[in-house]
N, C-alpha and C positions, 0 to 999 in steps of 0.2 A: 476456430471451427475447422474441423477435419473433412475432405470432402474425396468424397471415391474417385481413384486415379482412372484412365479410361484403360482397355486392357492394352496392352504393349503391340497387337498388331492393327491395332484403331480400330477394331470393334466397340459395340456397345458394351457396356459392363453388364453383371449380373443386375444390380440394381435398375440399369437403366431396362430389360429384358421384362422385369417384375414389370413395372409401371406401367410397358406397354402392355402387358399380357393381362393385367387390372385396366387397363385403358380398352381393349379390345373387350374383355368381360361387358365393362360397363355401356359400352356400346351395347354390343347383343342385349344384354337386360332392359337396356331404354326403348330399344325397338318394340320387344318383346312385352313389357307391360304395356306399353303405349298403343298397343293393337286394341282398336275399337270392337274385335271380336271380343277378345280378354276381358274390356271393360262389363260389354254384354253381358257375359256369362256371369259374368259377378253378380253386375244386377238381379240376374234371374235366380241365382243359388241363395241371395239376402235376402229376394222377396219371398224366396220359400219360408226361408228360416223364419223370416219374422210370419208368415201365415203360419205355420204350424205352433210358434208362442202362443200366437193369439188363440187357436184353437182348444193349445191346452187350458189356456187361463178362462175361454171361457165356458170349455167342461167343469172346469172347478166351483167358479159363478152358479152354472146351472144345477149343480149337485150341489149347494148349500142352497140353494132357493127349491130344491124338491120336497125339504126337510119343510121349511116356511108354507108351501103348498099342501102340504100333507097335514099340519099341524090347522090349518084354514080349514079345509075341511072333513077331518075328523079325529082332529087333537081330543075331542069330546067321548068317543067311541073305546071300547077295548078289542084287541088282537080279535076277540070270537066274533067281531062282528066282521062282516064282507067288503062292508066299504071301508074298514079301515087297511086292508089289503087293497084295495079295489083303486086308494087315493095315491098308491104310491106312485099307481101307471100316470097319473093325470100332467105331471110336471114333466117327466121324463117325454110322454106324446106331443106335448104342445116342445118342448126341447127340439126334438124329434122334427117337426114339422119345420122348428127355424134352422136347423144344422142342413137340412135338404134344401133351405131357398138360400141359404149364403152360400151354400155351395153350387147350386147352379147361378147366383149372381160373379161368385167369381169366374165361372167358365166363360159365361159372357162377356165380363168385362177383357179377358184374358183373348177373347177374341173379337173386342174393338165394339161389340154391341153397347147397348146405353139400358141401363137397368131401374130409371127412375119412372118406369111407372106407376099408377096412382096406388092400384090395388096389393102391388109389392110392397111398396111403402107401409099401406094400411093394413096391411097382414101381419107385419114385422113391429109394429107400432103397437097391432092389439095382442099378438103373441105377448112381446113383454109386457105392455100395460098390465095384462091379467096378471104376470107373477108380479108386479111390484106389488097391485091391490093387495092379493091375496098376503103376499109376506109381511106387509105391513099390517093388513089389519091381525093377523096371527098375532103379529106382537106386540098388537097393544090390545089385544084381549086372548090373553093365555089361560088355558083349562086352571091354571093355580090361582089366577085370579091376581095376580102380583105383576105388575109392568116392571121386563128391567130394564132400561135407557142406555144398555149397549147392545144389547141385542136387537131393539128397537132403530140403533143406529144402523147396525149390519143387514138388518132386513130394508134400511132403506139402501141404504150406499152400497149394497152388493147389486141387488137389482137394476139401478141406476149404471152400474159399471160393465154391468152383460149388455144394456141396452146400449151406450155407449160403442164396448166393442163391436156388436153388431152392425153398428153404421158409419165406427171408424174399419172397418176390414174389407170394403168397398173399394174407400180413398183411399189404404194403401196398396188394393191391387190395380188400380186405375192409374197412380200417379207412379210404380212400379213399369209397369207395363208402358208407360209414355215414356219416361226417363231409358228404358231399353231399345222400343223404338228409335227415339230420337239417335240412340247409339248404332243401332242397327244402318239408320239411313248415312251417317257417315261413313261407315265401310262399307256401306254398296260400292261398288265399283262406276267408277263416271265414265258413261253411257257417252260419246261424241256424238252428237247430232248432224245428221245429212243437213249439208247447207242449202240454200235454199235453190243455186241454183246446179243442186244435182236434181237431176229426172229422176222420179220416182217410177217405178214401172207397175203396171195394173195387177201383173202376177205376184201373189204371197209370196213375199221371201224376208228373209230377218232381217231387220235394222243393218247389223253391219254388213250386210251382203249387199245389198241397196250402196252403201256409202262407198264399198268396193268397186261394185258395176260405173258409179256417175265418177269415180276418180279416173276409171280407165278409159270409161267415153270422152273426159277431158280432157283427157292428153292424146286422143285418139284424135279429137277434133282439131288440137295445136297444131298437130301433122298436115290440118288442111282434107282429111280422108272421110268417111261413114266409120260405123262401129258393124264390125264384119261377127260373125261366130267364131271365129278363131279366137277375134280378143275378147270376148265374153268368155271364152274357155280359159284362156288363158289367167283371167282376175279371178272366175270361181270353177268349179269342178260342175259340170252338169253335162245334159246328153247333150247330144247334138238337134234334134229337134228343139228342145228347149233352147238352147244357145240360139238358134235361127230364132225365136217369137221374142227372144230377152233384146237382141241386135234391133228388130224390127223395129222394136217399142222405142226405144235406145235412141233410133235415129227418125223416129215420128216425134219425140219428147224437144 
């Protein structure tokens, strides 16, 4: 086996140069997909994707069951009459009606609300029940008078699968939206909590400014001394009136 001499002033060789230079790559890239923003954002770009699927497959659903709706009521009728214009609107409206409450259930759910209540439910329940009724009974009584048993099959099994998507595209924007969360709460940043016995002071002021103030009164006290305005300025930036009520608080605590 032949193996690379090292170079003659005891450097690393070329080869050896490559691997750390691939060694370093694959560091930055492990860092870098491993960020729980990264994964995030994934999450949230899938769950579009897979909404907008769903949306088209179940435009398509709903445009083969207008044909089923229309042929229910007035497959009997000719073009000169009104309502066989009139029946095209019926399927597309009641469409119409469930494309506006999936869409505002998924706002909802998209922002942590709970979308099961009874009458959403029973609106979405009777939206589709109407088209399954309707396509089915169309197809088993056709103007020709002849049942055919595949289209009897499609007038059930399509209706059945819009009703479906409808109430699976809930629980994928809910179990979406959890799964992100959950990512999101891991790259929060961790918050160190004031221990218990740092003094909190009555005046608003943020978390870490609080935990800055009781550090410096503790070591302020190690000295054996009060907590003056000077070392209240000196841990955070405020006026001097202020420093004199933060000091006060500081050494009443």
């Amino acid at each position: 086996m032949w193996f690379r001499r090292a170079s003659p002033d005891g450097g690393e060789t070329r080869a050896v140069q490559r691997l750390r230079a691939r060694l370093a790559e694959s560091h930055q890239l492990h860092d870098l997909t491993s960020d729980p923003l990264l994964h995030a954002v994934r999450l949230e770009r899938f769950r579009v994707s897979v909404t907008r699927s769903m949306w088209f497959f179940l435009a398509l659903g709903l445009g083969f069951t207008t044909t089923g709706v229309h042929e229910f009521l007035a497959g009997h009728l000719s073009p000169t009459d009104a309502l066989w214009w009139g029946a095209w609107l019926v399927e597309p409206a009641l469409a119409g009606i469930l494309v506006t409450l999936l869409r505002w259930e998924a706002e909802m759910l998209s922002q942590g609300q709970a979308v099961d209540a009874a009458p959403v439910v029973w609106l979405k329940r009777l939206l589709l029940g109407a088209t399954l009724v309707t396509n089915v009974w169309s197809s088993l009584r056709p103007p020709s008078g002849r049942v055919e048993y595949g289209v009897v099959f499609l007038h059930v099994v399509v209706p059945l699968v819009v009703f479906l998507i409808a109430e699976v595209m809930p629980v994928i924007q809910h179990r979406c939206n959890a799964a992100r969360d959950r990512v999101m709460t891991v790259a929060a940043p961790v918050h160190v909590p004031v221990a218990p016995s740092v003094p909190r002071t009555s005046l608003k002021l943020p978390a870490h400014l609080q935990a800055v103030l009781g550090t410096k009164a503790a070591e302020v006290r190690r000295q054996g001394r009060a907590v003056t305005p000077a070392d209240v300025q000196a841990a955070v930036n405020v006026p001097d009136a202020f420093a004199a009520q933060l000091a006060a608080q500081l050494n009443a605590a």
